[in-house]
PDB file of N, CA, C and O in Angstrom:
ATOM      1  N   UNK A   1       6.453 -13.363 -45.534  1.00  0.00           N
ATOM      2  CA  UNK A   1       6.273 -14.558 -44.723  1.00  0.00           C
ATOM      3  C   UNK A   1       5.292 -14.313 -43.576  1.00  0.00           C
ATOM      4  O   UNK A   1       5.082 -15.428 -43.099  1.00  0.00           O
ATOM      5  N   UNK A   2       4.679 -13.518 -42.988  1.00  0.00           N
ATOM      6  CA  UNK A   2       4.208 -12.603 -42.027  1.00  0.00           C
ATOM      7  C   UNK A   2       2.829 -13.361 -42.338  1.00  0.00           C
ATOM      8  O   UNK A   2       2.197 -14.335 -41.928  1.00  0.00           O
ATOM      9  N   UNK A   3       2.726 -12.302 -43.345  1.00  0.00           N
ATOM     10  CA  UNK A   3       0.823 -13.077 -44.000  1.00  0.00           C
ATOM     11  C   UNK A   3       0.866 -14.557 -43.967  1.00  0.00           C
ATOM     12  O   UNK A   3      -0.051 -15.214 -43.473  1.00  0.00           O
ATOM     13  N   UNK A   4       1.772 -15.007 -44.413  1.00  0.00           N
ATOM     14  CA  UNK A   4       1.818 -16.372 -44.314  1.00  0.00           C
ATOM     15  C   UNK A   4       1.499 -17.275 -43.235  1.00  0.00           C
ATOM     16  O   UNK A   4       0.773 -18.269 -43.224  1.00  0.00           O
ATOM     17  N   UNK A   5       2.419 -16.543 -42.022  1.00  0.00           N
ATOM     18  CA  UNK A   5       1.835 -17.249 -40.570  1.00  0.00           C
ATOM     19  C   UNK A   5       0.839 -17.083 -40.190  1.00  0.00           C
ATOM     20  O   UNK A   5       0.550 -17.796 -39.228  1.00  0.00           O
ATOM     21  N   UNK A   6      -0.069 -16.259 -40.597  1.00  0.00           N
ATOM     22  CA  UNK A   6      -0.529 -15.600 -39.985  1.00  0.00           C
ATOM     23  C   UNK A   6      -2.388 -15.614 -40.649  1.00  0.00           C
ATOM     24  O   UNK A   6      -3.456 -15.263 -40.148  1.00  0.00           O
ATOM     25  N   UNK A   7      -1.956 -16.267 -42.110  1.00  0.00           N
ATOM     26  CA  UNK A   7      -3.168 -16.836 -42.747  1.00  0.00           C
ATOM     27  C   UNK A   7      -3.283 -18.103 -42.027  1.00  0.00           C
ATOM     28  O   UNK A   7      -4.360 -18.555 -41.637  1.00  0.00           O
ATOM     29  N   UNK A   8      -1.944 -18.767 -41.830  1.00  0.00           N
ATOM     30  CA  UNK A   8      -1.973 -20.020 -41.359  1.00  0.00           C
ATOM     31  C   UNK A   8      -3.174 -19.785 -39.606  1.00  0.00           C
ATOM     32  O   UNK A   8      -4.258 -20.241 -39.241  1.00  0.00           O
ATOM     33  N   UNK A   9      -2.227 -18.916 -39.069  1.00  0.00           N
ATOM     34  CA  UNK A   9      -3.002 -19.155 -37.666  1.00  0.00           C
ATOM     35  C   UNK A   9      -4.552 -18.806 -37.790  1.00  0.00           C
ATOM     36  O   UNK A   9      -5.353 -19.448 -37.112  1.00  0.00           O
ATOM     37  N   UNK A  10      -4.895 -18.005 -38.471  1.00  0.00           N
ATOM     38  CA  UNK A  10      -6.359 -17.903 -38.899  1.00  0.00           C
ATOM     39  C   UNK A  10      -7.177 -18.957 -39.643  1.00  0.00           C
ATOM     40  O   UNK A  10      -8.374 -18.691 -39.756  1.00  0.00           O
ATOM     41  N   UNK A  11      -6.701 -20.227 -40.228  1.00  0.00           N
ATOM     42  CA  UNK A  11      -6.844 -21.046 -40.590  1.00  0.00           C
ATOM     43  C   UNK A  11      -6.922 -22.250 -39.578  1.00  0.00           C
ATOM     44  O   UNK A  11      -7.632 -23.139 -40.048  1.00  0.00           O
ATOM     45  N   UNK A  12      -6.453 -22.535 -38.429  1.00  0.00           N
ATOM     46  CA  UNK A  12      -6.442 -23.020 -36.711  1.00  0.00           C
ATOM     47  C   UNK A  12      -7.458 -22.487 -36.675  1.00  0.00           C
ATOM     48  O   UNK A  12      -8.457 -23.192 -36.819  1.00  0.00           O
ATOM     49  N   UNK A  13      -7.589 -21.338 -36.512  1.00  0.00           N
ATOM     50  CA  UNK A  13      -7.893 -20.364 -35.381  1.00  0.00           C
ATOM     51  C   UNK A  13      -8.834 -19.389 -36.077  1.00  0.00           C
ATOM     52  O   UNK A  13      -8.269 -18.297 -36.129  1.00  0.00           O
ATOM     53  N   UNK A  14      -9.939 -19.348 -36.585  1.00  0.00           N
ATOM     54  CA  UNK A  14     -10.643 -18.462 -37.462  1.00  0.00           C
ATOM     55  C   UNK A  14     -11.019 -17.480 -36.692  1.00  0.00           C
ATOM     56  O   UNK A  14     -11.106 -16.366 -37.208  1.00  0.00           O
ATOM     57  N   UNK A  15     -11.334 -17.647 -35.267  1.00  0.00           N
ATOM     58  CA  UNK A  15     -11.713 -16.371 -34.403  1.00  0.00           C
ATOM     59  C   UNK A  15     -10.618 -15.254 -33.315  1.00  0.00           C
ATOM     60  O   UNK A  15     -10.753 -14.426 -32.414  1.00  0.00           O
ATOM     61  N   UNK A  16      -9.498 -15.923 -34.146  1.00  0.00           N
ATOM     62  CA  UNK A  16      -8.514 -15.179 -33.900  1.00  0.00           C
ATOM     63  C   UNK A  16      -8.153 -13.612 -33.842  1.00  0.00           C
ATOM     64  O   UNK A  16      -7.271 -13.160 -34.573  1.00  0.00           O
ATOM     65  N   UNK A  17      -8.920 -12.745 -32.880  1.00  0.00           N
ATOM     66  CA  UNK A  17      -8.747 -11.255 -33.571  1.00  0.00           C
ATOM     67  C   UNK A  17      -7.250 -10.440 -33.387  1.00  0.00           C
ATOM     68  O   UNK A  17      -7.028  -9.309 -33.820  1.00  0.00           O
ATOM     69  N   UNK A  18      -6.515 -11.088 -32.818  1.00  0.00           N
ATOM     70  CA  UNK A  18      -4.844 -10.709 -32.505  1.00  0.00           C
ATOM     71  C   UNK A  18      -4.236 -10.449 -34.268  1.00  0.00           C
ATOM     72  O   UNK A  18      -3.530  -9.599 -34.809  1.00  0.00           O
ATOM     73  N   UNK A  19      -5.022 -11.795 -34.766  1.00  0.00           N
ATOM     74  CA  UNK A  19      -4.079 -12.047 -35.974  1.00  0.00           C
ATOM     75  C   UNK A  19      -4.976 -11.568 -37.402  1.00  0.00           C
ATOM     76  O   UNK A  19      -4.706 -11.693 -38.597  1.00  0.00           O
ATOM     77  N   UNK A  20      -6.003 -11.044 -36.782  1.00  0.00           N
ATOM     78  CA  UNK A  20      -6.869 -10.542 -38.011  1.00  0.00           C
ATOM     79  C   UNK A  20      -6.305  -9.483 -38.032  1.00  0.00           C
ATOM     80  O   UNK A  20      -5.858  -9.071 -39.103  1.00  0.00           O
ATOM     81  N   UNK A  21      -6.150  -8.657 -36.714  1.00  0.00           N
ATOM     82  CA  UNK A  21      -5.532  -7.063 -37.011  1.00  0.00           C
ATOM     83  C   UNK A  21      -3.814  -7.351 -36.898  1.00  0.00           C
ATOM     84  O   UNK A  21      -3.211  -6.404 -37.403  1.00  0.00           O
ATOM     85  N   UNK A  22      -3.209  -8.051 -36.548  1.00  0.00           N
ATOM     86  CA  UNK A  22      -2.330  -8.513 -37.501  1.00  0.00           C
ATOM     87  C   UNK A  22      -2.034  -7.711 -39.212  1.00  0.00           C
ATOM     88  O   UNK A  22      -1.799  -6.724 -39.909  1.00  0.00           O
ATOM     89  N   UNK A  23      -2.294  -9.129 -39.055  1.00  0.00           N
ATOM     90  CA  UNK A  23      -2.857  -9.410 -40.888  1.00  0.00           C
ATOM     91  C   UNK A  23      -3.842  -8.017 -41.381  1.00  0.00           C
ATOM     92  O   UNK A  23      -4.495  -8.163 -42.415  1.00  0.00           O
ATOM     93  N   UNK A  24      -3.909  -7.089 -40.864  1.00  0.00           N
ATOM     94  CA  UNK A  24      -4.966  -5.829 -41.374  1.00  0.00           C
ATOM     95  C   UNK A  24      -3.301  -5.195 -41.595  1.00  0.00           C
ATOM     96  O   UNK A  24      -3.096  -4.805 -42.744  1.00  0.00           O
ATOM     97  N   UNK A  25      -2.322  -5.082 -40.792  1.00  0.00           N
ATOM     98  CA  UNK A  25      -1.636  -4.265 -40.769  1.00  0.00           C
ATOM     99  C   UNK A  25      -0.616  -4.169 -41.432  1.00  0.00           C
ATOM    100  O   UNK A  25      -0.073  -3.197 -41.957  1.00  0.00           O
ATOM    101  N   UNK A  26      -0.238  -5.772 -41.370  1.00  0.00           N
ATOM    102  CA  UNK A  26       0.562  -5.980 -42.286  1.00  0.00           C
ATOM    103  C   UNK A  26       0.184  -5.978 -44.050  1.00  0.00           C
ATOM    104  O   UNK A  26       1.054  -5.581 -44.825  1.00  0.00           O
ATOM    105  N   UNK A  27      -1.020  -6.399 -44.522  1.00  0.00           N
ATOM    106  CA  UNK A  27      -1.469  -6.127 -45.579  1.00  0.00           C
ATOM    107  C   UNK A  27      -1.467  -4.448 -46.160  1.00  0.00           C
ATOM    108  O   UNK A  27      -1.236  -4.001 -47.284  1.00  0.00           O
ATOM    109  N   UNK A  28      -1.797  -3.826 -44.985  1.00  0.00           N
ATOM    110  CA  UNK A  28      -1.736  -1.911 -45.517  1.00  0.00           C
ATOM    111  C   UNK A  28      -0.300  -1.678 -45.510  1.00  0.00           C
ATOM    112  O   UNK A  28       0.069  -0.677 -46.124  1.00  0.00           O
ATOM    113  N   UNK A  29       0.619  -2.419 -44.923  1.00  0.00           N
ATOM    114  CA  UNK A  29       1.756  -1.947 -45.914  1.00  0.00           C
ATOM    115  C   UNK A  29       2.387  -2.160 -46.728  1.00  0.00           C
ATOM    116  O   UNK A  29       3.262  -1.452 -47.226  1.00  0.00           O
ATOM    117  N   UNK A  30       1.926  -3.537 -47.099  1.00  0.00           N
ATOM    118  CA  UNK A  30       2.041  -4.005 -48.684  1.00  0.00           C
ATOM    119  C   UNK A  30       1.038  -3.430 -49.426  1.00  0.00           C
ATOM    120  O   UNK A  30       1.057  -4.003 -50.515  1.00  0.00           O
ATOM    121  N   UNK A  31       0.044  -2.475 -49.407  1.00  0.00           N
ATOM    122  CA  UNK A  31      -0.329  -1.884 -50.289  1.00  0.00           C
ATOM    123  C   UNK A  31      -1.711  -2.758 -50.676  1.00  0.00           C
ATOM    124  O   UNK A  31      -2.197  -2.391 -51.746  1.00  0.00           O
ATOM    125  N   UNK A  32      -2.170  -3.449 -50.250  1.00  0.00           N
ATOM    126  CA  UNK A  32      -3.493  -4.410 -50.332  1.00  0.00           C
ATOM    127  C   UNK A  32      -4.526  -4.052 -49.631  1.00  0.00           C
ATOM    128  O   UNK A  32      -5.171  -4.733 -48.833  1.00  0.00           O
ATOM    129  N   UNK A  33      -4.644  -3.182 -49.882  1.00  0.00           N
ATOM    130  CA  UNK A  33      -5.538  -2.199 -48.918  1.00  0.00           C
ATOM    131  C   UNK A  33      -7.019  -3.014 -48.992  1.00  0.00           C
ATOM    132  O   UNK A  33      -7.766  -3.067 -48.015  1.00  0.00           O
ATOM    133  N   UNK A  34      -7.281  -3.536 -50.073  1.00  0.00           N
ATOM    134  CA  UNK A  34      -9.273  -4.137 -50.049  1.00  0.00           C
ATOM    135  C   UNK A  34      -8.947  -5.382 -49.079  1.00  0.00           C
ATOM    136  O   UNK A  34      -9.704  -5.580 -48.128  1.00  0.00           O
ATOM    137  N   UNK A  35      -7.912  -6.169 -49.279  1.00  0.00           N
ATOM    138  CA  UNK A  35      -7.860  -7.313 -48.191  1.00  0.00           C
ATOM    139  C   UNK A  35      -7.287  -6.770 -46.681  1.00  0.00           C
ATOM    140  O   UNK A  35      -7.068  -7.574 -45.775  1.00  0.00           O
ATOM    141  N   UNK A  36      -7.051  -5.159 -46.508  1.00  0.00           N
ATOM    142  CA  UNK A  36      -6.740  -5.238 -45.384  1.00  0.00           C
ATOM    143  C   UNK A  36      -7.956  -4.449 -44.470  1.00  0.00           C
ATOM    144  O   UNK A  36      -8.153  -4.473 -43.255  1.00  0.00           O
ATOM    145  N   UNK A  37      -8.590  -3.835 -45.419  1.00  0.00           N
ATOM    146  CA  UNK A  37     -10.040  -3.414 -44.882  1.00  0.00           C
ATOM    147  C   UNK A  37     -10.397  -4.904 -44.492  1.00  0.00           C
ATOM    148  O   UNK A  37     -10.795  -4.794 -43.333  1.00  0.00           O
ATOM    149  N   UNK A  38     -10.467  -6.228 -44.841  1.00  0.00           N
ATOM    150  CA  UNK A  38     -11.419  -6.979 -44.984  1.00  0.00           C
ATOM    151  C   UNK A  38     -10.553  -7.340 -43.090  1.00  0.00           C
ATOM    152  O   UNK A  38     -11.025  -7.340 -41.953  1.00  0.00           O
ATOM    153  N   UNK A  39      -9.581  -7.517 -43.479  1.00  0.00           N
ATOM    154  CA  UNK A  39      -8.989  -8.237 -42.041  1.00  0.00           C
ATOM    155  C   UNK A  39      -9.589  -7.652 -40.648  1.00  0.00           C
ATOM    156  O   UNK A  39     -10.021  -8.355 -39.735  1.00  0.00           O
ATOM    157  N   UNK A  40      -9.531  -6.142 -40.657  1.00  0.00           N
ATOM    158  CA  UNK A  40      -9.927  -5.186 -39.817  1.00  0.00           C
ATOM    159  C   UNK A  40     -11.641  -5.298 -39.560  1.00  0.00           C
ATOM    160  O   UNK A  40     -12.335  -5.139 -38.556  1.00  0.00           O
ATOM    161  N   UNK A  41     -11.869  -5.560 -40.611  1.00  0.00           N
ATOM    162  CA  UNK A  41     -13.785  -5.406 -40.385  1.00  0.00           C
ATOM    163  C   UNK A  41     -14.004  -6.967 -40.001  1.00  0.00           C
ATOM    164  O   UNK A  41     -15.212  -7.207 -40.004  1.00  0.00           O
ATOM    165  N   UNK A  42     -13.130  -8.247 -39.631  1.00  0.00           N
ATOM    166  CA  UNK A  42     -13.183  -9.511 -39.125  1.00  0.00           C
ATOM    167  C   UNK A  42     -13.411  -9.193 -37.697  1.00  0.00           C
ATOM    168  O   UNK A  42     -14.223  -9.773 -36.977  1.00  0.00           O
ATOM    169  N   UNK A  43     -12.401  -7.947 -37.246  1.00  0.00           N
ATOM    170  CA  UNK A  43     -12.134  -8.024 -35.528  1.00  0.00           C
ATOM    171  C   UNK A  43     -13.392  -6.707 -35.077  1.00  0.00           C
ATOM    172  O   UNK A  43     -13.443  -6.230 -33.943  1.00  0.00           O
ATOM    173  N   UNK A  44     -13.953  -6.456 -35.760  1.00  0.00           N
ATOM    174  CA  UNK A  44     -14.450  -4.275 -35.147  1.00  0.00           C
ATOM    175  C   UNK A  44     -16.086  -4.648 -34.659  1.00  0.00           C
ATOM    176  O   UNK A  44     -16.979  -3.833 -34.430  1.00  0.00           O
ATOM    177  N   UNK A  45     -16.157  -6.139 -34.581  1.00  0.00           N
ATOM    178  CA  UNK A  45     -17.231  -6.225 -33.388  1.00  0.00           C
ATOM    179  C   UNK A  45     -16.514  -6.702 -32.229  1.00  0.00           C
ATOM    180  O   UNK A  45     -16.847  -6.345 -31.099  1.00  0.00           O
ATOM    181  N   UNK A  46     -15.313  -7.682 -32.493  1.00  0.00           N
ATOM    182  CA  UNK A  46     -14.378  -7.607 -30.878  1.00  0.00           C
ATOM    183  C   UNK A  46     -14.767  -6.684 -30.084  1.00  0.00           C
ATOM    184  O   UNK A  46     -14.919  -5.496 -30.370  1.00  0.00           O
ATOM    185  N   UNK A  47     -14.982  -7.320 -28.825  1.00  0.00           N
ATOM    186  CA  UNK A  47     -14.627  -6.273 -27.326  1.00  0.00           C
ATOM    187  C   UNK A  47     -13.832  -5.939 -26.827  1.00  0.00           C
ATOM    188  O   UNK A  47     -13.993  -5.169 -25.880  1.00  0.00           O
ATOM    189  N   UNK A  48     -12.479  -6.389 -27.253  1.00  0.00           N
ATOM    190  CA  UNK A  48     -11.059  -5.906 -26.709  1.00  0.00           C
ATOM    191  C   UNK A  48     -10.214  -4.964 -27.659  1.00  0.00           C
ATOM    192  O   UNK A  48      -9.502  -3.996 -27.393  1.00  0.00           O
ATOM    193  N   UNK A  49     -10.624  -5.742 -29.184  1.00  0.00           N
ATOM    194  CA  UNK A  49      -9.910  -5.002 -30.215  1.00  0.00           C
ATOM    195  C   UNK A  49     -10.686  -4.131 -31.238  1.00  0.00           C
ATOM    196  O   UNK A  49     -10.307  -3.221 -31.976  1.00  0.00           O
ATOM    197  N   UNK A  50     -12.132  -4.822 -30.999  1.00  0.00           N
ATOM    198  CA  UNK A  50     -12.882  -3.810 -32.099  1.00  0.00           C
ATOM    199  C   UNK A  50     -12.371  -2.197 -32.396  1.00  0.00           C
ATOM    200  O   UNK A  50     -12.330  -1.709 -33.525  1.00  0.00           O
ATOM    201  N   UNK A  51     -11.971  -1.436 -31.064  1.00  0.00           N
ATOM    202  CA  UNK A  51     -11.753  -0.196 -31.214  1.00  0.00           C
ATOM    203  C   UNK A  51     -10.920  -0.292 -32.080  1.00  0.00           C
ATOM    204  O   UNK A  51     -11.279  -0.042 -33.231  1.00  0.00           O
ATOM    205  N   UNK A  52      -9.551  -0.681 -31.825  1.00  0.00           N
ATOM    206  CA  UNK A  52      -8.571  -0.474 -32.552  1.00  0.00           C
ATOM    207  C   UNK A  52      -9.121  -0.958 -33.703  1.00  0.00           C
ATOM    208  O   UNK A  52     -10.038  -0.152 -33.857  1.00  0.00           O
ATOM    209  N   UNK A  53      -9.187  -1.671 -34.557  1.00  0.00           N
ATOM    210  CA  UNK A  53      -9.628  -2.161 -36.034  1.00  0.00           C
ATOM    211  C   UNK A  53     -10.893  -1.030 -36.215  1.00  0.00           C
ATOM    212  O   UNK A  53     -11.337  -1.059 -37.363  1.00  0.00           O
ATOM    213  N   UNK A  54     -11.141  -0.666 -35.888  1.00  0.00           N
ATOM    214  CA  UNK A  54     -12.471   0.083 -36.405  1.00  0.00           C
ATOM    215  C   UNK A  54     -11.871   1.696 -37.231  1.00  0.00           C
ATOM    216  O   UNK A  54     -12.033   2.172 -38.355  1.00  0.00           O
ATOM    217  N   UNK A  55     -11.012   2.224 -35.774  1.00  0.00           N
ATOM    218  CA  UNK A  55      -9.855   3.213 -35.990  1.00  0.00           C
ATOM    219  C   UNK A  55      -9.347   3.334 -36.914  1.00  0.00           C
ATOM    220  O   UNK A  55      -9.394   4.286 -37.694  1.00  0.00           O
ATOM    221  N   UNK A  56      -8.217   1.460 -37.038  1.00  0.00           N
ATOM    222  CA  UNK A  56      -7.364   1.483 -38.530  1.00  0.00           C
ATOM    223  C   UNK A  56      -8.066   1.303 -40.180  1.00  0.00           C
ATOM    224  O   UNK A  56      -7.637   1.318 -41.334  1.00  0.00           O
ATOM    225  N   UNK A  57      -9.604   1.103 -39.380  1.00  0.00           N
ATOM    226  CA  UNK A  57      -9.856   0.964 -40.743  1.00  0.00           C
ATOM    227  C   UNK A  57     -10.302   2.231 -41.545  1.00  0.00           C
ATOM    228  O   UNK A  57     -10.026   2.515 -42.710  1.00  0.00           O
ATOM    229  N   UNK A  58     -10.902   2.782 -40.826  1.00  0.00           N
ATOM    230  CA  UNK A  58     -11.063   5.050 -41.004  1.00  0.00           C
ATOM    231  C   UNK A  58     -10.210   5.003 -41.525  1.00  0.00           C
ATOM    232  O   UNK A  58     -10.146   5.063 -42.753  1.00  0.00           O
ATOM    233  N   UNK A  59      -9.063   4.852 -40.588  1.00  0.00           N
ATOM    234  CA  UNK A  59      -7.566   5.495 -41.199  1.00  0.00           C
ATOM    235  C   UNK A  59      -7.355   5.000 -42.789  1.00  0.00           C
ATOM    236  O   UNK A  59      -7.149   5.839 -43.666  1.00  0.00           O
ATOM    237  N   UNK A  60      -7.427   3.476 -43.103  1.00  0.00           N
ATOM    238  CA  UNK A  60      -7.454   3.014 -44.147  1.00  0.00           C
ATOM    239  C   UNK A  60      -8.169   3.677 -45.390  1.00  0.00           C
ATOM    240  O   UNK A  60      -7.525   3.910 -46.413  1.00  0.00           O
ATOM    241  N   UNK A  61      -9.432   3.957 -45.290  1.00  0.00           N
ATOM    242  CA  UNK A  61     -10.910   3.953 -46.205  1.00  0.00           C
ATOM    243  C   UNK A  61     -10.159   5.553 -46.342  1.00  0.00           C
ATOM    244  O   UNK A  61     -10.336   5.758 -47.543  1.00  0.00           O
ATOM    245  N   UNK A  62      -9.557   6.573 -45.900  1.00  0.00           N
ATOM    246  CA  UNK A  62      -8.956   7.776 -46.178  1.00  0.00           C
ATOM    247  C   UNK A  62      -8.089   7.735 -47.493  1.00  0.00           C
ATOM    248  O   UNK A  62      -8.135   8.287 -48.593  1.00  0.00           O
ATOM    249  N   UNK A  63      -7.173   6.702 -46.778  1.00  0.00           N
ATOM    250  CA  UNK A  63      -5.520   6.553 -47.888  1.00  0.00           C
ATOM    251  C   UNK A  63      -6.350   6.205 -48.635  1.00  0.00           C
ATOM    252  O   UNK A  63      -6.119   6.979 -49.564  1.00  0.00           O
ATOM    253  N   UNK A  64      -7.747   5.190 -49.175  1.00  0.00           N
ATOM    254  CA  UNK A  64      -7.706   5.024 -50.256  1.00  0.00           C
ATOM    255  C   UNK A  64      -9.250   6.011 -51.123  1.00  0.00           C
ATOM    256  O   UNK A  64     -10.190   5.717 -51.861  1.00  0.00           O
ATOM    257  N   UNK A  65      -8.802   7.033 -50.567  1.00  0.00           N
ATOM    258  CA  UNK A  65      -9.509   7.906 -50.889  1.00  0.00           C
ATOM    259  C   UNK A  65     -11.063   7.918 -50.909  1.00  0.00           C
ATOM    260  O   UNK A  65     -11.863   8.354 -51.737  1.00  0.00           O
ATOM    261  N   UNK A  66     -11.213   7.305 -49.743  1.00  0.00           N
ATOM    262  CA  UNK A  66     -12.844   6.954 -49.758  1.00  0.00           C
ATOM    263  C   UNK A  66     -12.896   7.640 -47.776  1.00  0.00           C
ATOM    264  O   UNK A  66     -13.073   7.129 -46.670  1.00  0.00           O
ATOM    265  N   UNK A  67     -12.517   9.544 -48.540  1.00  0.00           N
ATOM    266  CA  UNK A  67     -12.674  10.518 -47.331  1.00  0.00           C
ATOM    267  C   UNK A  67     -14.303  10.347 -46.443  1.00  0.00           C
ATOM    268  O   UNK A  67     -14.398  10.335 -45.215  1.00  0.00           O
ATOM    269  N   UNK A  68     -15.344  10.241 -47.309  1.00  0.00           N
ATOM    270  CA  UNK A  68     -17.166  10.118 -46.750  1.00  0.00           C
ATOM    271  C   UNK A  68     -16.562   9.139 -45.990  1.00  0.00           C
ATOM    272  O   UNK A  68     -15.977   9.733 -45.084  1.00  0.00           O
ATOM    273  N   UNK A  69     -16.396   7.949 -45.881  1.00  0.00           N
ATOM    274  CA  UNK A  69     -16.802   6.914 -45.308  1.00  0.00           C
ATOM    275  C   UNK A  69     -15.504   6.848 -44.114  1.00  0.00           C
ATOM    276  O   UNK A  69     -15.632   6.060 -43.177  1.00  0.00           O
ATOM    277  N   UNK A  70     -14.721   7.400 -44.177  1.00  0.00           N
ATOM    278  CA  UNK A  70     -13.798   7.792 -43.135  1.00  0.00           C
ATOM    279  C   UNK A  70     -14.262   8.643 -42.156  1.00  0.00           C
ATOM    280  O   UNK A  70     -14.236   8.484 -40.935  1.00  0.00           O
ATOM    281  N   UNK A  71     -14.657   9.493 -42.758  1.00  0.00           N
ATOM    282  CA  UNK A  71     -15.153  10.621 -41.661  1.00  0.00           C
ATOM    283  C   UNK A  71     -16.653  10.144 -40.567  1.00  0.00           C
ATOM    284  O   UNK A  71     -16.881  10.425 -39.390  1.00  0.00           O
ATOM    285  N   UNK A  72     -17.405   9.384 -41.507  1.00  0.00           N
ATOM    286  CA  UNK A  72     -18.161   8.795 -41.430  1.00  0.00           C
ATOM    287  C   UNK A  72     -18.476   7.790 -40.395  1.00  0.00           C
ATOM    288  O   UNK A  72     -19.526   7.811 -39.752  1.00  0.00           O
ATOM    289  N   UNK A  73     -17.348   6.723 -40.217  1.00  0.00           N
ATOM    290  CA  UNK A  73     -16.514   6.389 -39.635  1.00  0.00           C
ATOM    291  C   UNK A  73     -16.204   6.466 -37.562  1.00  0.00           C
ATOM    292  O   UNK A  73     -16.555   5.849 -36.557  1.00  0.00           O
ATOM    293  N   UNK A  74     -15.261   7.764 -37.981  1.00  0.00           N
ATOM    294  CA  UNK A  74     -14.799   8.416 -37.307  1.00  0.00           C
ATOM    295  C   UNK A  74     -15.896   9.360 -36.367  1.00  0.00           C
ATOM    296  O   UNK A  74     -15.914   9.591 -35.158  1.00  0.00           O
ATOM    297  N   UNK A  75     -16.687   9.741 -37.351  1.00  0.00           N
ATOM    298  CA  UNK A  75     -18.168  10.534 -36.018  1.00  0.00           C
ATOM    299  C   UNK A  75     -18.744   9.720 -35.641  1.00  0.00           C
ATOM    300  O   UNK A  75     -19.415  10.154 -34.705  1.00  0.00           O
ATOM    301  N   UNK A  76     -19.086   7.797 -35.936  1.00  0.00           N
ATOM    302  CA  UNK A  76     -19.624   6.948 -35.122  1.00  0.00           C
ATOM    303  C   UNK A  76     -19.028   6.744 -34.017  1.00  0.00           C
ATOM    304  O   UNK A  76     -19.733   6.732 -33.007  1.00  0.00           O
ATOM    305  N   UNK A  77     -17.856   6.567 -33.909  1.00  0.00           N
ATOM    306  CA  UNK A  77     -16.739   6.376 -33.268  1.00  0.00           C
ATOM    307  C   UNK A  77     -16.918   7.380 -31.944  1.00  0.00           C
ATOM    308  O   UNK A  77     -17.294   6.994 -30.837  1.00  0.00           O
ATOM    309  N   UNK A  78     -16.619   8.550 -32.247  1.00  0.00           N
ATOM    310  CA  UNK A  78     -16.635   9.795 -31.836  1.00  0.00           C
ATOM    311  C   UNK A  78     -18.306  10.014 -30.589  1.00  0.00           C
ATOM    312  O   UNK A  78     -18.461  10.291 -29.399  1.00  0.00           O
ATOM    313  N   UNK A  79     -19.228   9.686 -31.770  1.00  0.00           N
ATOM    314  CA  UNK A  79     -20.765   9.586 -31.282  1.00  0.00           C
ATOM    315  C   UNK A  79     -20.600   8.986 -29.583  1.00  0.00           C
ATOM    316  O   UNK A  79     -20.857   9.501 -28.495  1.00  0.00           O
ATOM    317  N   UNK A  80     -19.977   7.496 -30.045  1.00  0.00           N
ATOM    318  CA  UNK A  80     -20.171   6.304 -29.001  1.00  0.00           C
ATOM    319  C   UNK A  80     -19.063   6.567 -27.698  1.00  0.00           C
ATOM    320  O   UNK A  80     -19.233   6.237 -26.524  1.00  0.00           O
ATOM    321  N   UNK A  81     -17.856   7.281 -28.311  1.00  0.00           N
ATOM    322  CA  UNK A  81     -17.191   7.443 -26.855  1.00  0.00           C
ATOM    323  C   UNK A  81     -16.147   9.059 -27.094  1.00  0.00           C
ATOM    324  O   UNK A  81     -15.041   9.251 -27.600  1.00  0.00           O
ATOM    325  N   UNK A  82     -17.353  10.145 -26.328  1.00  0.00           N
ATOM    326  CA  UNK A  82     -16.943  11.260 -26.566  1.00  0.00           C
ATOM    327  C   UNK A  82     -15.872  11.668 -26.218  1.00  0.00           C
ATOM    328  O   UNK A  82     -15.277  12.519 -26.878  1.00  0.00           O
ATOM    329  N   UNK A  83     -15.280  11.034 -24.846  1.00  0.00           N
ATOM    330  CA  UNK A  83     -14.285  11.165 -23.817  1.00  0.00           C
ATOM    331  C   UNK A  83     -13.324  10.735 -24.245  1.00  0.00           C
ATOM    332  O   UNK A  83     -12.366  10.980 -23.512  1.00  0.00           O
ATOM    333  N   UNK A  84     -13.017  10.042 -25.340  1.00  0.00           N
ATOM    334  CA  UNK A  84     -11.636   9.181 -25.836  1.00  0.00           C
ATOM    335  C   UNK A  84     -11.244  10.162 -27.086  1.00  0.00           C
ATOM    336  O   UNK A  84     -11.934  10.626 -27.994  1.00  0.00           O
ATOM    337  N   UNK A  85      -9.923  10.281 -26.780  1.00  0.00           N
ATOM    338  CA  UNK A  85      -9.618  11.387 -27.503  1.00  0.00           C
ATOM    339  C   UNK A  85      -8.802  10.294 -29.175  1.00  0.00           C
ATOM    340  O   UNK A  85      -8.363  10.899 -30.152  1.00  0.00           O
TER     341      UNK A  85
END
């Protein structure tokens, strides 16, 4: 029911990034991992949340065994803010 509200509020609300990474999170644990990459890469130009979605999505592109583009990822990340651990 989760996705449900939550397609709904993105459907209002298309620039919703609360409920895109939401909906990223709740989709990776139902195991929908290509629609939950997709939710996460909605918010990872956000200025408040991009970090986080950018993060979960590394984390994601790993579990589904796509290690290059995780790591990949993760040294842009890394590149742009050395100080954040």
């Amino acid at each position: 029911s989760a996705v449900m509200y939550l397609r709904l509020a993105l459907a209002l609300k298309p620039d919703f990034p609360v409920a895109h990474l939401l909906l990223g999170d709740v989709l990776d644990r139902d195991g929908q991992y290509e629609e939950a990459l997709s939710a996460y890469r909605a918010v990872m130009d956000d200025p408040v949340l991009g970090w986080d979605a950018r993060f979960e999505a590394a984390l994601l592109l790993n579990q589904m065994d796509r290690p290059d583009e995780s790591i990949a990822a993760l040294q842009a990340m890394l590149l742009e803010r050395p100080d954040n651990i």
